[in-house]
One Martini backbone bead per residue (centre of mass of N, CA, C, O) as a GRO file, in nm:
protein
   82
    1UNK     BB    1  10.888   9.834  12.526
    2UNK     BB    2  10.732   9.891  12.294
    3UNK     BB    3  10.602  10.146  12.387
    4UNK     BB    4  10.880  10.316  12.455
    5UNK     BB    5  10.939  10.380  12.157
    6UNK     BB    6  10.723  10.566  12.141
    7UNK     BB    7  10.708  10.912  12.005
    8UNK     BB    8  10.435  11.016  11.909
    9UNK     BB    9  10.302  11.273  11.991
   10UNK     BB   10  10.571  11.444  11.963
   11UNK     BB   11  10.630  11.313  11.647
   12UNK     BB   12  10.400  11.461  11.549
   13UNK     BB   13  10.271  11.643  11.220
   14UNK     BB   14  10.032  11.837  11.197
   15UNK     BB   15   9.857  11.895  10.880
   16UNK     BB   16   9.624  12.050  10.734
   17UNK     BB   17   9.447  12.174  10.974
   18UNK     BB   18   9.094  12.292  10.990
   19UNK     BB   19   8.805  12.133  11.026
   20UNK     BB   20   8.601  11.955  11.120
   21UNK     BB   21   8.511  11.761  10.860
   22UNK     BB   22   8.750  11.720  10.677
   23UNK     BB   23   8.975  11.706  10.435
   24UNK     BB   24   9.308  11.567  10.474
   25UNK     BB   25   9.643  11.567  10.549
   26UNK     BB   26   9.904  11.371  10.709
   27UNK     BB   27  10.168  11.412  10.857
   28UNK     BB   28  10.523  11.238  10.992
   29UNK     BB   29  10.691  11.115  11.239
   30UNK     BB   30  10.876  10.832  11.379
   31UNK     BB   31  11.031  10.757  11.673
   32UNK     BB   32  11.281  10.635  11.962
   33UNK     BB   33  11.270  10.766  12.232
   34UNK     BB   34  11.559  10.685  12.342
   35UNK     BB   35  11.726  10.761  12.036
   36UNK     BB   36  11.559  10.958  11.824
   37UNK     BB   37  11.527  10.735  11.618
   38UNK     BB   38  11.404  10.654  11.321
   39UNK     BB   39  11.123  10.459  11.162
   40UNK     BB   40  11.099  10.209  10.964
   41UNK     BB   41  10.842  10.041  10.896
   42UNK     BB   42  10.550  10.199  11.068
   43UNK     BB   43  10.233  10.181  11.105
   44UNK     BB   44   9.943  10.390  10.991
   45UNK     BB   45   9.626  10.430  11.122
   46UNK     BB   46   9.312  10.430  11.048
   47UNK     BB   47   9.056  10.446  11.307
   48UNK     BB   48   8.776  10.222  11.148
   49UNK     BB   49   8.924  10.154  10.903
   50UNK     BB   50   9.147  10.105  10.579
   51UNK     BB   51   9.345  10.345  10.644
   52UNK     BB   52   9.700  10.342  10.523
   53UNK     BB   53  10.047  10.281  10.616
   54UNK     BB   54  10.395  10.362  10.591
   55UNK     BB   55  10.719  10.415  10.667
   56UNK     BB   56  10.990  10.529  10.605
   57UNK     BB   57  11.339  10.553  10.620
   58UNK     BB   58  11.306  10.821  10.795
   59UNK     BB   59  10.980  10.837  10.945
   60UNK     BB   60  10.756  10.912  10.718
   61UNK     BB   61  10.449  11.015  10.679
   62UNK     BB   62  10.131  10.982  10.463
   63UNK     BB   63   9.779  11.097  10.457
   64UNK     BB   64   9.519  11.089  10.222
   65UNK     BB   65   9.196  11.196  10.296
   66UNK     BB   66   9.109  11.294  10.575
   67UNK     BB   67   8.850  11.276  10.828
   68UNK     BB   68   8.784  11.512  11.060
   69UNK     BB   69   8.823  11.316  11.279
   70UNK     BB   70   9.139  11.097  11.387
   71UNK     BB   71   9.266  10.809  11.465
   72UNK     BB   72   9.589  10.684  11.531
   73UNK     BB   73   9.769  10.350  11.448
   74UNK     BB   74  10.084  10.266  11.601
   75UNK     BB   75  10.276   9.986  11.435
   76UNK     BB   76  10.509   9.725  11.538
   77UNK     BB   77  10.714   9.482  11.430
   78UNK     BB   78  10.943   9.250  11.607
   79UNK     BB   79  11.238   9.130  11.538
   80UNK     BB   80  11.355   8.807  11.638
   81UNK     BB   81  11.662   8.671  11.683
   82UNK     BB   82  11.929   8.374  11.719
   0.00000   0.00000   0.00000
């Protein structure tokens, strides 16, 4: 269920992309495939690295500064409650 949330590649808005091994801004949207609500507070990482960031209560973050090319780890805690 937790991987069907994400509809990670389809929402992902790369912008300011240049060519390899440039510095440059990452920012996107993360949405819930099902709902296509927004998912605030979304963990978003540079793999190999330990840069990143979370996603704000729209569901957009900004990376700045990164190395092309990188590959993104999104991921999210769920709180279960009873």
């Amino acid at each position: 269920m937790r991987n069907a949330i994400y509809l990670l590649f389809a929402c992902i808005f790369l912008t300011s992309i240049h060519a390899y091994s440039q510095q440059t801004t990452i920012t996107g949207n993360v949405t819930n495939q099902a709902t296509k609500e927004n998912l605030s507070a979304v963990s978003v990482l540079i793999k190999e690295t330990q840069l990143g960031g979370y996603t704000d209560d729209k569901g957009n973050f900004s990376l700045k500064n990164i190395t092309l090319p990188a590959t993104l780890i999104i991921s999210r805690s769920e709180e279960h409650t009873s």
